[in-house]
Biopython code that builds the backbone (N, CA, C, O; Angstrom):
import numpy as np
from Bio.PDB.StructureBuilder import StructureBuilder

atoms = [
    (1, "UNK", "N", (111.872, 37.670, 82.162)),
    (1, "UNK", "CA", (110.987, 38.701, 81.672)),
    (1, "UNK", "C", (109.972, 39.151, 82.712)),
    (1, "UNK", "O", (109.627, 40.327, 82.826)),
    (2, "UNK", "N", (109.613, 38.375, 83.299)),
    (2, "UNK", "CA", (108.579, 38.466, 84.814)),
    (2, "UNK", "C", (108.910, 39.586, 86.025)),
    (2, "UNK", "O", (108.295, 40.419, 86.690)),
    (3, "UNK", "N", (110.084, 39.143, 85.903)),
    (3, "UNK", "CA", (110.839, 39.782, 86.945)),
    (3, "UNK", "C", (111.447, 41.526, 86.487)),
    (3, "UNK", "O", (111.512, 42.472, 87.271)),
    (4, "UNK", "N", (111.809, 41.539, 85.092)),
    (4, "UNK", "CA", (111.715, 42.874, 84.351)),
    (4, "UNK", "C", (110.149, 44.044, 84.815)),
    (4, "UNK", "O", (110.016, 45.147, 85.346)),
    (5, "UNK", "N", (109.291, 43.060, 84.273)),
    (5, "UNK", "CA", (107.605, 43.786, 84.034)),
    (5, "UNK", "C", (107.527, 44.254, 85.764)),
    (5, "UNK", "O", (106.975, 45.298, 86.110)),
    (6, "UNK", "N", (108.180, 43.286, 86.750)),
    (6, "UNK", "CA", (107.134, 43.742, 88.377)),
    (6, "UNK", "C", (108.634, 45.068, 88.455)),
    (6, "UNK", "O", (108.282, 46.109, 89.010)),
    (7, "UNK", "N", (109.991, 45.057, 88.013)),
    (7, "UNK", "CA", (110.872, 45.804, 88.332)),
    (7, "UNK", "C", (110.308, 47.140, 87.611)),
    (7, "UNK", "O", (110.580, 48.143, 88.272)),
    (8, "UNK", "N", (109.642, 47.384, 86.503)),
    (8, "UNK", "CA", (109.467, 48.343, 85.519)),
    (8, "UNK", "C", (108.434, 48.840, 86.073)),
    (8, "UNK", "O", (108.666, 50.034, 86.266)),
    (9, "UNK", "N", (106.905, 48.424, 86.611)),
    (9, "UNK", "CA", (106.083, 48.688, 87.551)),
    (9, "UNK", "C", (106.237, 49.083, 88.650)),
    (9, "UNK", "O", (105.312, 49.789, 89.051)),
    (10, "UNK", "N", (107.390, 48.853, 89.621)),
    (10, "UNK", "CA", (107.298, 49.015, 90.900)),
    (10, "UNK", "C", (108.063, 50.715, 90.428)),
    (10, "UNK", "O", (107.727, 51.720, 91.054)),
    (11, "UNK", "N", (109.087, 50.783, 89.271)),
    (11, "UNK", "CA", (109.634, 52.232, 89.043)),
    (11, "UNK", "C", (108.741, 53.048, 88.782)),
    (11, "UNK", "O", (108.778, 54.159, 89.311)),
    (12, "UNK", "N", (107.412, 52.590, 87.639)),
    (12, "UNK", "CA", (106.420, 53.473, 87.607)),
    (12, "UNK", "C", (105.312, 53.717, 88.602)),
    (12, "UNK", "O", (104.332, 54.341, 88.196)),
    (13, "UNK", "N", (105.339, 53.348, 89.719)),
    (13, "UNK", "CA", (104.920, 53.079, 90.309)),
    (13, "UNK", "C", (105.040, 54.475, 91.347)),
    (13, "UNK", "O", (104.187, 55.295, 91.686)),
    (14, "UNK", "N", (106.758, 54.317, 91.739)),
    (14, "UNK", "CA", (106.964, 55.330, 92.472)),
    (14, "UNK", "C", (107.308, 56.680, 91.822)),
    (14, "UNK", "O", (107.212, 57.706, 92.496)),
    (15, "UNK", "N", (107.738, 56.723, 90.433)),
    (15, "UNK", "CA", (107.371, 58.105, 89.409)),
    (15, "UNK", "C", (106.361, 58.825, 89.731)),
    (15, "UNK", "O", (106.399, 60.003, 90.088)),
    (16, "UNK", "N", (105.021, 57.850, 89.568)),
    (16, "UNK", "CA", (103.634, 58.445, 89.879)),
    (16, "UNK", "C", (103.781, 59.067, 91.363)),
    (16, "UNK", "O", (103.567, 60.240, 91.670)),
    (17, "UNK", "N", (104.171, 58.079, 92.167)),
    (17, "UNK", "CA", (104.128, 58.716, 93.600)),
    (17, "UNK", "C", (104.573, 60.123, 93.976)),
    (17, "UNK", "O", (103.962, 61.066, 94.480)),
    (18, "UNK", "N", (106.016, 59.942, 93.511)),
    (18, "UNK", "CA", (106.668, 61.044, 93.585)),
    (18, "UNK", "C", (105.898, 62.454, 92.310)),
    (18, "UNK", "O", (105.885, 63.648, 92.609)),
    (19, "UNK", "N", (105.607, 62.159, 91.599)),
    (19, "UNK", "CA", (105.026, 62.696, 90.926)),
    (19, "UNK", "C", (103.542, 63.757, 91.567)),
    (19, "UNK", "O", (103.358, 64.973, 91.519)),
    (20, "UNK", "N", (102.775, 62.730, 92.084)),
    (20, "UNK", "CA", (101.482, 63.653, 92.882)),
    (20, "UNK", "C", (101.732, 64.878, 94.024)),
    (20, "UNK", "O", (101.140, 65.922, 94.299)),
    (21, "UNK", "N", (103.413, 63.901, 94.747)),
    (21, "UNK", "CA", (103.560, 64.375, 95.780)),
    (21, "UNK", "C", (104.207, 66.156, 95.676)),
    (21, "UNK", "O", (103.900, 67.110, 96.391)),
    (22, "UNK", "N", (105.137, 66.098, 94.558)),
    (22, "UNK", "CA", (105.721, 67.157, 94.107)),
    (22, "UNK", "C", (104.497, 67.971, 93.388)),
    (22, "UNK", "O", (104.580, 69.188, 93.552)),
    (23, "UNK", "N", (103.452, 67.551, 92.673)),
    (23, "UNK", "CA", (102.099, 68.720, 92.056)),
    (23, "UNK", "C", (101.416, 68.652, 93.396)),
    (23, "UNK", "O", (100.401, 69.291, 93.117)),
    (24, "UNK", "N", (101.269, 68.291, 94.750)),
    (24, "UNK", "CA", (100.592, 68.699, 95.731)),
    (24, "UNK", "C", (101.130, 69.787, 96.578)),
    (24, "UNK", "O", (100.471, 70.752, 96.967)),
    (25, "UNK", "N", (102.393, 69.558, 96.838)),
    (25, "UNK", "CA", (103.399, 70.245, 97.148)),
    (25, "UNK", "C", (103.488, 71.897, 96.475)),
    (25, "UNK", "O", (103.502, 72.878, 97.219)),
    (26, "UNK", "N", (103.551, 72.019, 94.801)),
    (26, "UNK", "CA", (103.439, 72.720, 94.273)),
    (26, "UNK", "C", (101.966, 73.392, 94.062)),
    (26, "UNK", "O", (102.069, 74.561, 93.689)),
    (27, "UNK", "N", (100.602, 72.935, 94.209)),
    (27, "UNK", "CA", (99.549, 73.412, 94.078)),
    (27, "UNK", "C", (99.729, 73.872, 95.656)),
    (27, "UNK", "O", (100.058, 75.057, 95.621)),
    (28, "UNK", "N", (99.655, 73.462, 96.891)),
    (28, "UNK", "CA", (99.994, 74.414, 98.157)),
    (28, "UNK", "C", (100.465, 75.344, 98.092)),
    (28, "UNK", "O", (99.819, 76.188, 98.713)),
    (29, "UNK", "N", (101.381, 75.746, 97.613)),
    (29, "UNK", "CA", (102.524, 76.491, 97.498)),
    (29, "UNK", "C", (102.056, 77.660, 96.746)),
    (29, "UNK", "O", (102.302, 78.785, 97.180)),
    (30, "UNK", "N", (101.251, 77.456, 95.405)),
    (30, "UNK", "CA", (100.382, 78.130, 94.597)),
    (30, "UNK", "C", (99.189, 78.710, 95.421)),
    (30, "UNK", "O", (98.779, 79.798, 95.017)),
    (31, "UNK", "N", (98.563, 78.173, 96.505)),
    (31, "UNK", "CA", (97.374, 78.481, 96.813)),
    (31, "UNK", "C", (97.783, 79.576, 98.307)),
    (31, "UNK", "O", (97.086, 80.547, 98.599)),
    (32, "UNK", "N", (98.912, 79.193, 99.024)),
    (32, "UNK", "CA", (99.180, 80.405, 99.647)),
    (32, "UNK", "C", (100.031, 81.290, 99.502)),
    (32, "UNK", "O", (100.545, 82.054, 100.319)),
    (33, "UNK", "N", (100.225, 81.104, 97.942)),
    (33, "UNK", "CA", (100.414, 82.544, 96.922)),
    (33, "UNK", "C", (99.523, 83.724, 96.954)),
    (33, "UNK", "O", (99.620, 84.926, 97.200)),
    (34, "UNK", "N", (98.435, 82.708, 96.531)),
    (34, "UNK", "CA", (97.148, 83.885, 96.375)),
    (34, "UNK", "C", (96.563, 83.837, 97.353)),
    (34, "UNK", "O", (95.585, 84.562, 97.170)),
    (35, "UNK", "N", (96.512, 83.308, 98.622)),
    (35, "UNK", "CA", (96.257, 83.511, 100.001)),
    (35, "UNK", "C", (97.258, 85.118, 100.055)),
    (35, "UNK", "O", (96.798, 86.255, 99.946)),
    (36, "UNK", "N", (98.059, 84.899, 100.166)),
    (36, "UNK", "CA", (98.975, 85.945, 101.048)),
    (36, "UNK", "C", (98.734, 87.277, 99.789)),
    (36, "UNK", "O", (98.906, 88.376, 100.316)),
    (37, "UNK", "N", (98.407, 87.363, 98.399)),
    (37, "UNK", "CA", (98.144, 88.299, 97.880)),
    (37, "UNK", "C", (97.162, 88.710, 97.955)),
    (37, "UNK", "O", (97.037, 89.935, 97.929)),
    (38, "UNK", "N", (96.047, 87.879, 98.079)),
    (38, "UNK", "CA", (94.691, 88.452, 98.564)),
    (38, "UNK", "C", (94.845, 88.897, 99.759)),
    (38, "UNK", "O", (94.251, 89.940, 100.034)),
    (39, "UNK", "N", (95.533, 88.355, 100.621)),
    (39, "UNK", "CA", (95.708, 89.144, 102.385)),
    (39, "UNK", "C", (96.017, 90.446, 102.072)),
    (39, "UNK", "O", (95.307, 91.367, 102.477)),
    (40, "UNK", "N", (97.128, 90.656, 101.309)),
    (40, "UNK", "CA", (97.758, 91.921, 100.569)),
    (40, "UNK", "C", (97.201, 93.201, 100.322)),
    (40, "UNK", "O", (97.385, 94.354, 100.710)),
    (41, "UNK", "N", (96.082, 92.292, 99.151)),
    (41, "UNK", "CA", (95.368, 93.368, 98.692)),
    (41, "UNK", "C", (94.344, 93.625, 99.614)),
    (41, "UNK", "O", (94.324, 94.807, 99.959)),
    (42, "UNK", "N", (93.366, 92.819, 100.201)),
    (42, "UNK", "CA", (92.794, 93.668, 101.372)),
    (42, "UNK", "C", (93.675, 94.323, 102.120)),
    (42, "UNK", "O", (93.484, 95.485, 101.759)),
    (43, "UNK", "N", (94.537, 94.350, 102.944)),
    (43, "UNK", "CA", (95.311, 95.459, 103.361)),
    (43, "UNK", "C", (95.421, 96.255, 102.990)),
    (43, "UNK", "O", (95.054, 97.170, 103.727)),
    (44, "UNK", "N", (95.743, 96.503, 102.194)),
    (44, "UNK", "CA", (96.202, 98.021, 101.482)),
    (44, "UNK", "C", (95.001, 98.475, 100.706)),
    (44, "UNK", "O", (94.927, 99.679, 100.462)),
    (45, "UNK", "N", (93.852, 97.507, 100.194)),
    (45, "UNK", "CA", (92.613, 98.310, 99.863)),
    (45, "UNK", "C", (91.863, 99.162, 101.363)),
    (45, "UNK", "O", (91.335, 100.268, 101.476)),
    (46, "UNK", "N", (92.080, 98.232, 102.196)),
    (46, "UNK", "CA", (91.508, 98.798, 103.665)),
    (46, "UNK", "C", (92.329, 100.445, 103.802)),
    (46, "UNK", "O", (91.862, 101.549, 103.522)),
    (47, "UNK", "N", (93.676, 100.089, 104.330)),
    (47, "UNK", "CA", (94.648, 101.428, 104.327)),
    (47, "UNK", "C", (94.022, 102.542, 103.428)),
    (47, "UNK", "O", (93.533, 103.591, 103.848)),
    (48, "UNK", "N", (94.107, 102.176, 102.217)),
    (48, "UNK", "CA", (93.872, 103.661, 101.371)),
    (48, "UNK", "C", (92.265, 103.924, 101.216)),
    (48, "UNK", "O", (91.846, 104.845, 100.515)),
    (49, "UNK", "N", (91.425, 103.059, 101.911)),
    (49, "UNK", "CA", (89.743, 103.444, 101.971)),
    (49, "UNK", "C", (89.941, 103.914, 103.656)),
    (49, "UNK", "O", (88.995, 104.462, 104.222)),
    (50, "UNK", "N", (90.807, 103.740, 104.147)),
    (50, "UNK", "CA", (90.395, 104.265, 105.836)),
    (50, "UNK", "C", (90.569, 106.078, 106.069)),
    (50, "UNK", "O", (90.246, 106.634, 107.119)),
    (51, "UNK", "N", (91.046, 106.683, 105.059)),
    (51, "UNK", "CA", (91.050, 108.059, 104.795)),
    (51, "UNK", "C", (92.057, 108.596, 105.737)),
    (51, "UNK", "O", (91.691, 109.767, 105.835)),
    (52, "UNK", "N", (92.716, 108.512, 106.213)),
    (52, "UNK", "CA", (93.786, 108.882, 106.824)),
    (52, "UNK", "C", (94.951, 109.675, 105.883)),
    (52, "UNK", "O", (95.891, 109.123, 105.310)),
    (53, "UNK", "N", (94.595, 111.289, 105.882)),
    (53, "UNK", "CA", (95.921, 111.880, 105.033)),
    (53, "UNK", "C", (97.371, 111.120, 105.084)),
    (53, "UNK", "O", (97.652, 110.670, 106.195)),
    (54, "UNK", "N", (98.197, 110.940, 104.193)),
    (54, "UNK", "CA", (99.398, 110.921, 104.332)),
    (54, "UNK", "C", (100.048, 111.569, 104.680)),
    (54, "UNK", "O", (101.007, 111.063, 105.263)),
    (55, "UNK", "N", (99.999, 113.477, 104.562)),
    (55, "UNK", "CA", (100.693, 113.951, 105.008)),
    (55, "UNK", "C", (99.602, 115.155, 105.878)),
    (55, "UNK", "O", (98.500, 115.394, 105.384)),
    (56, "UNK", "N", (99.976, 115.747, 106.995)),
    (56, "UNK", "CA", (98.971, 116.426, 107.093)),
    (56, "UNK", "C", (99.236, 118.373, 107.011)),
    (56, "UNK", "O", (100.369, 118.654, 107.403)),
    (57, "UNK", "N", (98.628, 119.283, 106.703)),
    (57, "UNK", "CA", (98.307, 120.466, 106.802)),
    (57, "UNK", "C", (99.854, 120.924, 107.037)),
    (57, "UNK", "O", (100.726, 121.308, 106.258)),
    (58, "UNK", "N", (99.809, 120.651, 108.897)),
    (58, "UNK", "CA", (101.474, 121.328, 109.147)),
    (58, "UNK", "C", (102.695, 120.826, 108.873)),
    (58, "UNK", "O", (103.724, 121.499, 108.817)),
    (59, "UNK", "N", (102.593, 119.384, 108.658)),
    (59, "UNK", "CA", (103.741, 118.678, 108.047)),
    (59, "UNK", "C", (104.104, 119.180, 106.581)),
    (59, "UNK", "O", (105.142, 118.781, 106.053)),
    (60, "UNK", "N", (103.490, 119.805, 106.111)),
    (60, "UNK", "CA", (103.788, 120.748, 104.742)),
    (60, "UNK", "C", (104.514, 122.150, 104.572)),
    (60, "UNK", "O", (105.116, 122.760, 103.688)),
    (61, "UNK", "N", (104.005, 122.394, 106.345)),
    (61, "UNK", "CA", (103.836, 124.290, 106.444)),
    (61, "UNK", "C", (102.977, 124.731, 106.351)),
    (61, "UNK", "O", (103.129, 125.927, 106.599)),
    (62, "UNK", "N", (101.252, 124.333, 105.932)),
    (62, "UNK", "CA", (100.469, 125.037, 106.015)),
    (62, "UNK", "C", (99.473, 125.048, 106.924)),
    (62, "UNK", "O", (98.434, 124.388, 106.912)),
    (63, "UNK", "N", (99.972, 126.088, 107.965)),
    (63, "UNK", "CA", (99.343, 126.557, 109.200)),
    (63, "UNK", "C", (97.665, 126.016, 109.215)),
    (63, "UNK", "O", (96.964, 125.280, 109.909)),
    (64, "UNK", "N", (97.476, 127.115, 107.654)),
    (64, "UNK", "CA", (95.929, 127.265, 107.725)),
    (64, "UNK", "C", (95.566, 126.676, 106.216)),
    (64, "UNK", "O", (95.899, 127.335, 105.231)),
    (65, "UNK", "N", (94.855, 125.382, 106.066)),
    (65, "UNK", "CA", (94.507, 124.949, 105.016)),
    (65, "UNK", "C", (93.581, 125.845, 103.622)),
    (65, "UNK", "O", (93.539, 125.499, 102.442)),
    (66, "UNK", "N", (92.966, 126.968, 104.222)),
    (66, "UNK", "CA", (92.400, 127.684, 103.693)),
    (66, "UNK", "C", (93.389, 128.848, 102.800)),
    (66, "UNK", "O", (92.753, 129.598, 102.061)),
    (67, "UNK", "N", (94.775, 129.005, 102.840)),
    (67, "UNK", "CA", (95.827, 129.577, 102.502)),
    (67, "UNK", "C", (96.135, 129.270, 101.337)),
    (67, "UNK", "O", (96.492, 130.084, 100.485)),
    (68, "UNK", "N", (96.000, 127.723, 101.132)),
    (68, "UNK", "CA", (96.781, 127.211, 100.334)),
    (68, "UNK", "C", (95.736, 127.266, 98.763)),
    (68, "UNK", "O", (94.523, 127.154, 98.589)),
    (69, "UNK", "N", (96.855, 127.484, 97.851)),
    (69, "UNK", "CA", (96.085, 127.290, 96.666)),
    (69, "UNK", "C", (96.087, 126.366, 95.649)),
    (69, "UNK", "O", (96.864, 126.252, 94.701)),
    (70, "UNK", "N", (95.056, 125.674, 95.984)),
    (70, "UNK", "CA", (94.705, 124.629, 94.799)),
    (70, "UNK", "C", (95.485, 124.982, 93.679)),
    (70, "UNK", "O", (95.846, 126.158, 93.725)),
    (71, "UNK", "N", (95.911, 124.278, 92.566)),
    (71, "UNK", "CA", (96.475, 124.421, 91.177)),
    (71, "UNK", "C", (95.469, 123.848, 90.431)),
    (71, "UNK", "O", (95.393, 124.114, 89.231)),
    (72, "UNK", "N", (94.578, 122.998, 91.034)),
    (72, "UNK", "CA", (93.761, 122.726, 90.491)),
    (72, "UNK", "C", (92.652, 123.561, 90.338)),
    (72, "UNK", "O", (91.841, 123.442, 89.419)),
    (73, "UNK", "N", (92.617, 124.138, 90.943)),
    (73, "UNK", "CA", (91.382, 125.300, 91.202)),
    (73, "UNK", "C", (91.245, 126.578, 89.815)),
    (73, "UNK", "O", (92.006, 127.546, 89.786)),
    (74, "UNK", "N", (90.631, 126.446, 89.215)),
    (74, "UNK", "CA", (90.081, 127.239, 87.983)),
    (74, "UNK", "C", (89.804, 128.420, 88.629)),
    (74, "UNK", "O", (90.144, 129.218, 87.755)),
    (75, "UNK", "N", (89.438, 129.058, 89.519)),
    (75, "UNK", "CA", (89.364, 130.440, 90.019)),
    (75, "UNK", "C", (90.118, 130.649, 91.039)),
    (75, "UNK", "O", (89.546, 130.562, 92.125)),
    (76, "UNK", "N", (91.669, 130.997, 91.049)),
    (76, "UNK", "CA", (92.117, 131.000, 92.490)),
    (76, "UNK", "C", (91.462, 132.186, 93.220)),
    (76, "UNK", "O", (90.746, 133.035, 92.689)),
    (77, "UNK", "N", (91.872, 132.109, 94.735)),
    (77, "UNK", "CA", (91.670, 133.635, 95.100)),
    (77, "UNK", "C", (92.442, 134.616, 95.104)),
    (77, "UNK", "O", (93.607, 134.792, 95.461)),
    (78, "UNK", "N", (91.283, 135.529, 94.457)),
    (78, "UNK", "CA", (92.429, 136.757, 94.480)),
    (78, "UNK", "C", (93.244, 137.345, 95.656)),
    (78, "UNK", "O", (92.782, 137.285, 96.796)),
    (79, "UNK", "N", (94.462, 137.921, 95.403)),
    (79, "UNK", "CA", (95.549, 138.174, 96.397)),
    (79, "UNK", "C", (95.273, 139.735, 97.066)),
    (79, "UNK", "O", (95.203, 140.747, 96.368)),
    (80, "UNK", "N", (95.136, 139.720, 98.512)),
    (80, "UNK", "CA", (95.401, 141.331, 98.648)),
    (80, "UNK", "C", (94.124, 141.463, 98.812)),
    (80, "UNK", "O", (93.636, 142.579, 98.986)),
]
sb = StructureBuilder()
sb.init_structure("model")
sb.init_model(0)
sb.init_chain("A")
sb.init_seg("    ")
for serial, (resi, resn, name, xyz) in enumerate(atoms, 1):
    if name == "N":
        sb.init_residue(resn, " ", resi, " ")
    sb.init_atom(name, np.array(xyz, "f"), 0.0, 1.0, " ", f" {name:<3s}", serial, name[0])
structure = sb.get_structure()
């Protein structure tokens, strides 16, 4: 029976071990998750606050930005 109890201990023993080692393993793993998504999101919050058009004026066709007419614009200008 002696020899059962130190065999049954030494298994729980290394359960636990293996046990911490695999939730340490897995909490790392978790933490440069949200490392690399927070890297993420500053990036791309930076990008779209650095104001840089996506497309610009002539890459559209429009020579002269003043041409173009808003759709948004509640009073366009009149034509002619």
């Amino acid at each position: 029976r002696r020899t059962d109890q130190i065999e049954y201990e030494a298994i729980m023993d290394r359960n636990e071990a293996v046990f911490y080692e695999q939730y340490e393993a897995h909490m790392m793993a978790q933490e440069e998750e949200r490392a690399a998504a927070a890297s993420a999101a500053t990036t791309s919050v930076a990008a779209a606050n650095a104001g840089t058009p996506e497309f610009t004026f002539s890459e559209l066709g429009l020579e002269d930005p003043a041409t173009f007419n808003n759709f948004m614009n509640q009073y366009p200008p009149a034509d002619g």
